[in-house]
C-alpha positions in Angstrom: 24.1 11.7 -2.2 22.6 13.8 -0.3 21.7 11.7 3.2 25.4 10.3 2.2 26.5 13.7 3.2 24.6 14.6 6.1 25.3 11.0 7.4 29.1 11.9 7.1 28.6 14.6 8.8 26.8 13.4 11.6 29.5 10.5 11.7 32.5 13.4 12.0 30.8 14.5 14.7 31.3 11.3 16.9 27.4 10.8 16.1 26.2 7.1 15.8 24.4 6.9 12.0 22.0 4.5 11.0 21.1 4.4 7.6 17.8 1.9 6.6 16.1 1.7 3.3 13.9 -1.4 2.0 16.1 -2.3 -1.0 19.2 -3.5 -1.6 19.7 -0.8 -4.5 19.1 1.9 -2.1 21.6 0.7 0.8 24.5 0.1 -2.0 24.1 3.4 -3.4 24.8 4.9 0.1 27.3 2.5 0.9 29.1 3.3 -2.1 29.3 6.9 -0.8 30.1 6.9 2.3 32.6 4.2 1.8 34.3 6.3 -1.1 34.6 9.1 1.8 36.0 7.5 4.1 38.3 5.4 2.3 41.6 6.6 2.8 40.8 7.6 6.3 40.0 3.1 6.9 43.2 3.0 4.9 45.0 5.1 7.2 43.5 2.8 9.9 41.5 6.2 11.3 38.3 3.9 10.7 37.5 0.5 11.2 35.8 -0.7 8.1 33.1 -3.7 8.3 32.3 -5.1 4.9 30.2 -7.5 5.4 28.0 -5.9 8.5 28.1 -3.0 5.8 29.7 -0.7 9.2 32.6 1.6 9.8 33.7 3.0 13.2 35.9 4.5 15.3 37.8 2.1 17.3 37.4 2.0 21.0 33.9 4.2 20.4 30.5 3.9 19.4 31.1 6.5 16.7 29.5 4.3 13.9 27.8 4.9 10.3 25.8 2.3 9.5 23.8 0.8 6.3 21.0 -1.7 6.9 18.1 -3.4 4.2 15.1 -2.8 6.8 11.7 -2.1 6.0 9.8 -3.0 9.1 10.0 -3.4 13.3 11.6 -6.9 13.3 14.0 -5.8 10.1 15.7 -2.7 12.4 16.0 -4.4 15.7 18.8 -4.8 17.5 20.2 -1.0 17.0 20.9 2.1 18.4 21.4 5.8 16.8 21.5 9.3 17.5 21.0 9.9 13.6 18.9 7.3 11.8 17.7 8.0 8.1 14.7 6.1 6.4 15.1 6.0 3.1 12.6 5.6 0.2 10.3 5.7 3.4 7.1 5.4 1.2 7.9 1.8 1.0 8.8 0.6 4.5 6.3 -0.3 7.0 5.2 2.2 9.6 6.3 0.0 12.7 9.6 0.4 11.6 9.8 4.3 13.1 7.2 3.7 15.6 7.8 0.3 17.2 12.2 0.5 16.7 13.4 3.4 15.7 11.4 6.1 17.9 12.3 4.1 21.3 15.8 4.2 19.3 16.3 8.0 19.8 14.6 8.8 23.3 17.6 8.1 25.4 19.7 10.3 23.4 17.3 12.8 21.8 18.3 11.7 18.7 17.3 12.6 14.8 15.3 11.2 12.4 15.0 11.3 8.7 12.6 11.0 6.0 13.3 10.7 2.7 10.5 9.7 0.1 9.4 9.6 -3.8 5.6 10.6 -4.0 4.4 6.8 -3.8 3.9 5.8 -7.4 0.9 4.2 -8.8 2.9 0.8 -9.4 4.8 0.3 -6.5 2.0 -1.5 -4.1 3.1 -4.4 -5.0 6.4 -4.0 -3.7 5.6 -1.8 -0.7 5.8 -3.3 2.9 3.2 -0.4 4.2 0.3 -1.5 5.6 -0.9 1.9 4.3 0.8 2.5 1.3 0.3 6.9 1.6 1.8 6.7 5.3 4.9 8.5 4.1 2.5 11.2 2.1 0.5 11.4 5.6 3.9 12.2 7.7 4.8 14.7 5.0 1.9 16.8 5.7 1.6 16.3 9.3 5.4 18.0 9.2 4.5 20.9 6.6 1.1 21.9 9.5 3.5 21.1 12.4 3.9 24.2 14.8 5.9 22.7 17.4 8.8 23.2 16.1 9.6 19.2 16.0 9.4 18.5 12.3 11.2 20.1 9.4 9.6 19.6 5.6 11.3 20.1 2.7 10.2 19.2 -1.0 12.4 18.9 -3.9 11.7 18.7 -7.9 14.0 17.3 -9.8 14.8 20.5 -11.2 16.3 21.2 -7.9 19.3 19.3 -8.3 22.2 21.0 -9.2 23.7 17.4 -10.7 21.1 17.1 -13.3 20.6 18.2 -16.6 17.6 21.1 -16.8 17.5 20.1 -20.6 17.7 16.7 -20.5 14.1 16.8 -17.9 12.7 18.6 -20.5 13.8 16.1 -23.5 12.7 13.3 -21.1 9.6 15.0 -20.6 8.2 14.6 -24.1 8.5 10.6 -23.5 6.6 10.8 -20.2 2.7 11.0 -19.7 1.9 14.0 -17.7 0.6 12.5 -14.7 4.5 10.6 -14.9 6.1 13.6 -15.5 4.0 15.7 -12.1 5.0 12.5 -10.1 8.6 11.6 -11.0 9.7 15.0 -12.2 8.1 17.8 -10.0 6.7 15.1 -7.4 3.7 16.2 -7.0 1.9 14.0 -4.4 -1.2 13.0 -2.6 -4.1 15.0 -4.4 -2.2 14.3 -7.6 -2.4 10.4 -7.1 -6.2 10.6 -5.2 -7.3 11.7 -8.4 -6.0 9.1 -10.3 -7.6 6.4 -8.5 -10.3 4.1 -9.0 -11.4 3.7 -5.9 -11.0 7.3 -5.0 -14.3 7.0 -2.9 -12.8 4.9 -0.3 -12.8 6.0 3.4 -9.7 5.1 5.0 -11.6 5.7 7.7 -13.8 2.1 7.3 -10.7 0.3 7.8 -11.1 -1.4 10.8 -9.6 -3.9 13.6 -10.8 -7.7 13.3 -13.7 -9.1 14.9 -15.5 -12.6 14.8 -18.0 -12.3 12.1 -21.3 -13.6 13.5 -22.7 -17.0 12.0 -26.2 -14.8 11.0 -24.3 -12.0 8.9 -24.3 -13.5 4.4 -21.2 -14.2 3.2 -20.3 -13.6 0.0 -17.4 -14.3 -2.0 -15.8 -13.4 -5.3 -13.0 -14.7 -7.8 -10.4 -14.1 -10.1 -8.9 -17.2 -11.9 -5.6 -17.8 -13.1 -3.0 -20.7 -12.7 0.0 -18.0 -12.0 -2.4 -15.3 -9.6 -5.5 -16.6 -8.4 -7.4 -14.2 -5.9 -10.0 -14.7 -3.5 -12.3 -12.3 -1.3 -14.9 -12.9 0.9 -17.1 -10.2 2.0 -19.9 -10.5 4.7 -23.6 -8.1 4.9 -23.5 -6.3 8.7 -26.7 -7.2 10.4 -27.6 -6.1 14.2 -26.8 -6.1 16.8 -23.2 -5.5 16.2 -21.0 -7.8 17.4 -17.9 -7.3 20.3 -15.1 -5.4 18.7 -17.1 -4.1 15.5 -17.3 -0.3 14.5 -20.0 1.2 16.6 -20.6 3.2 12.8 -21.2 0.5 11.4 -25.2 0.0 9.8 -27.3 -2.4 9.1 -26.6 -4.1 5.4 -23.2 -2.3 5.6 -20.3 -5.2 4.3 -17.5 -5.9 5.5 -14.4 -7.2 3.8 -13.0 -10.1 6.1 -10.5 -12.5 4.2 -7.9 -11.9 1.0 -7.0 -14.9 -0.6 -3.7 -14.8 -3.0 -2.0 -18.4 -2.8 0.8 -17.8 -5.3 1.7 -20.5 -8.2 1.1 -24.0 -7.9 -2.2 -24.3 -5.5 -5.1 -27.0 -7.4 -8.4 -26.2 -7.4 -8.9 -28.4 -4.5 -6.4 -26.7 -2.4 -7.8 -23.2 -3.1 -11.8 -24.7 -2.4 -10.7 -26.2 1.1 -9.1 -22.6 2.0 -12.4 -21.6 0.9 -14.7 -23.8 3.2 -12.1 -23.0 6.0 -12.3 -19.4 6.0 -15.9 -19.7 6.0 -16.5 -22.3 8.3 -19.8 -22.0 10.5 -20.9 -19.1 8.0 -23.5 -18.9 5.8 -22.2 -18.6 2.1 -25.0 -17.3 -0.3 -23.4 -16.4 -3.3 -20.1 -16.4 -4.8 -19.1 -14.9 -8.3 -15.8 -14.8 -10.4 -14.5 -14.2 -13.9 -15.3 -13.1 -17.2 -17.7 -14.6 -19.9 -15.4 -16.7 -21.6 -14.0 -18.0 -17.7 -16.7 -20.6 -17.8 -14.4 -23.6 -17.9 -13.0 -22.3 -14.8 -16.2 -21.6 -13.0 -17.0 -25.5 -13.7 -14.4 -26.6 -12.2 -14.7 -24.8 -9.0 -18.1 -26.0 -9.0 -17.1 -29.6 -9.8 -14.6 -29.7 -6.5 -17.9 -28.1 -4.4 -17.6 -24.3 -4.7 -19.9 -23.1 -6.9 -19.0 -19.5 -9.2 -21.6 -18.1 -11.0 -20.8 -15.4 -13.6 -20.8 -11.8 -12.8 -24.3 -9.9 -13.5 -22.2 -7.3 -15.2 -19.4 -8.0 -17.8 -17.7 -4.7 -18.7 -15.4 -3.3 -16.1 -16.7 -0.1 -15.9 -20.4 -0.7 -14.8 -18.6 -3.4 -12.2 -16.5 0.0 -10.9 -19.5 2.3 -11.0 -21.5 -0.2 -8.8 -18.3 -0.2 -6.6 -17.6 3.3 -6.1 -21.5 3.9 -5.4 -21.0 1.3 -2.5 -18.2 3.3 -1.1 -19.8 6.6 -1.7 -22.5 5.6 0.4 -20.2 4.8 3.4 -20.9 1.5 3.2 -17.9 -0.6 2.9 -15.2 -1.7 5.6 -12.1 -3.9 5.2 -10.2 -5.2 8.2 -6.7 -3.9 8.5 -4.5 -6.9 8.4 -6.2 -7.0 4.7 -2.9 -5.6 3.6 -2.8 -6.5 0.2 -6.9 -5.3 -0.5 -5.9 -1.9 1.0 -3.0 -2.0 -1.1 -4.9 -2.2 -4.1 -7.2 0.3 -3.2 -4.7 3.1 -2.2 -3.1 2.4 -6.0 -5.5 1.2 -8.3 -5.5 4.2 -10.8 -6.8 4.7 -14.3 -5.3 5.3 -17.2 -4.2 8.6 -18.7 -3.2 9.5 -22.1 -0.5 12.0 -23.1 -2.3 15.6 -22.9 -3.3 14.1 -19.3 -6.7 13.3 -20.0 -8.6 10.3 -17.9 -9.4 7.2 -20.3 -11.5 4.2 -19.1 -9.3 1.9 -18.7 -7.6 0.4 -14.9 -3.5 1.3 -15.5 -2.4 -2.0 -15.5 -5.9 -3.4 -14.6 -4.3 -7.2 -14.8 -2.7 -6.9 -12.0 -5.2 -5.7 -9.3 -6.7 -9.4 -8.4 -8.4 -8.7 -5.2 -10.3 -5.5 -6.7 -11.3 -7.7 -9.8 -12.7 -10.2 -7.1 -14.6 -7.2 -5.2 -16.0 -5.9 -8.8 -17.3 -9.6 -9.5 -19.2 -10.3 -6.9 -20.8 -6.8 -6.0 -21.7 -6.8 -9.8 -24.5 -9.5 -8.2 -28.5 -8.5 -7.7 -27.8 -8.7 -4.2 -26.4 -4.9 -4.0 -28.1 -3.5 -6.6 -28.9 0.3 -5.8 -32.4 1.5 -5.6 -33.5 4.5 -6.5 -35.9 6.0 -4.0 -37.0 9.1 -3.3 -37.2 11.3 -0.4 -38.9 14.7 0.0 -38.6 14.6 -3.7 -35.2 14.4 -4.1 -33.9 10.9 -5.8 -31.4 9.0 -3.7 -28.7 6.0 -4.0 -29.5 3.5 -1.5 -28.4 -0.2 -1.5 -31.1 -2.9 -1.4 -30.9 -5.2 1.6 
């Protein structure tokens, strides 16, 4: 309602309005809106109405108000604006402001929008971001701005005049509290970095492709299932680095190079010959997947060539702890087109009872395939941490 109303606004101005959001829920509700507004103005024949194109203008002008499903660069193409909105932001890609619709607005000095839900915990999945807290990033880069470019604003639901203060409370009592901070009072980034697993990840060790070299280990790990099999192959950084790598990257640092999620339908033997060609000309030491009562599956994998072994460790936990202590220590890298690995990371979030309290359990831990895969295979002996000492302090180092 409320970018249905500035949009208008914009539009009786003579101002060209592109509205983009990622859903067709999102776009209807606006069209809805604006379309209700203007209706007996396009009866009058004022307005030029455009059902299908989901457009209404001024005739002889390019006084438009436009609504467009677009969540990325090649989605927004073939556009102009002096006012375009991005709706439920958090879940477009960030090429779609800075490849489009930036360009869009230098010739006319134009205006842009940003309207977003703290990202929620669940949503990777259906999120075209290659970083999935972009929208969470721009947010605070507007609140520190002191040019004067940005304006932030940040709105509970408590704020709106249209909704019931009692009925957020009721509603409340049905809600977790971590729920209740994100949807309710959306509360944002530190909120959610709390909650996730992988909380010890540095964004900053996700990194452009490179060739990996044909003397740097390869290892790989596995999550079975006929409906979401999941693949991911890691590799152990030895020097010298090659052309293209990190110059911070160390010796026995790894490096997450290839996400593997096929869909439904792919055999065995389909999934093992993407296996031998993502590895080709490597050296493949080791490769672990499943649970303890997966051994069927590991056979059969092993019957078309690729063998699984079991992972070292078999509860969850211990798998994340050995995980976490990986990251901590700075020494794990994905490459950046691993969207759907970086996804998971930037989501992957444990559980939390009512009162708000942290259980052990992965919210939804079924889902996350790729960080089920990571957990397997860095269960293995091969990255087991060592304690050592130095200057009598005891240390977490990774065995190499």
């Amino acid at each position: 309602m409320g970018v249905a109303i500035k949009a208008l606004v914009a539009f009786l101005k003579g101002q060209r309005v592109l509205y983009a959001a990622p859903t067709s829920e999102q776009t209807d509700a606006f069209w809805f809106e604006v379309t209700l507004a203007l209706g007996e103005a396009i009866t009058a024949g004022a307005y030029v109405l455009n059902k299908t194109e989901r457009y209404i203008e001024r005739p002889g002008t390019k006084n438009r108000i436009r609504a467009k499903t677009a969540w990325d660069a090649d989605s927004l193409r073939g556009d102009w604006a002096d006012l375009i909105i991005f709706d439920e932001w958090q879940l477009s890609n960030e090429d779609a402001w800075e490849v489009v619709g930036a360009p869009m607005l230098i010739d006319n000095n134009g205006d842009a929008i940003f309207v977003y839900t703290p990202p929620s915990l669940r949503s990777a999945g259906i999120s075209k971001a290659h970083d999935p807290r972009h929208a969470a990033k721009m947010f605070k880069m507007a609140q520190n701005d002191t040019t004067g470019i940005w304006q932030a604003y940040h709105f509970t639901s408590f704020d709106n005049p249209h909704v019931s203060s009692e009925g957020l409370v009721a509603v409340g009592r049905d809600m977790t509290r971590a729920s209740y901070q994100q949807e309710i009072l959306a509360e944002d980034d530190e909120l959610s970095a709390s909650h996730l697993v992988y909380g010890a990840w540095n964004d900053d060790h996700k990194c452009r492709r490179f060739e990996i070299p044909s003397t740097w280990p390869i290892y790989s790990g596995h999550d079975f299932g006929s409906a979401n099999p999941a693949a991911l192959f890691l590799a152990r950084v030895k020097l010298p680095l090659p052309p293209g790598a990190p110059s911070a990257m160390r010796y026995g640092d790894i490096v997450s190079f290839r996400e593997y999620l096929p869909g439904v339908g792919m055999s065995t033997a389909v999934n093992v010959d993407a296996f031998r060609e993502f590895t080709k000309g490597l050296n493949v030491v080791a490769s672990a997947g499943g649970s303890h009562q997966e051994e069927d599956s590991r056979g059969i994998y092993t019957k078309h060539g690729w063998t699984i072994q079991e992972p070292a460790m078999s509860q969850v936990r211990p798998q994340v702890d050995r995980v976490v202590a990986i990251m901590e220590a700075g020494k794990y890298w994905v490459f950046e087109d691993n969207v759907f690995e970086l996804a998971e990371l930037a989501s992957c979030a444990w559980k939390y009872d009512r009162d708000g309290n942290k259980t052990n359990e992965i919210d939804g831990e079924a889902r996350f395939h790729l960080s089920a895969c990571r957990r397997y295979i860095l269960s293995l002996s091969y990255f087991t941490p060592e304690t050592v000492y130095n200057s009598g302090r005891s240390q977490q180092r990774l065995s190499i």
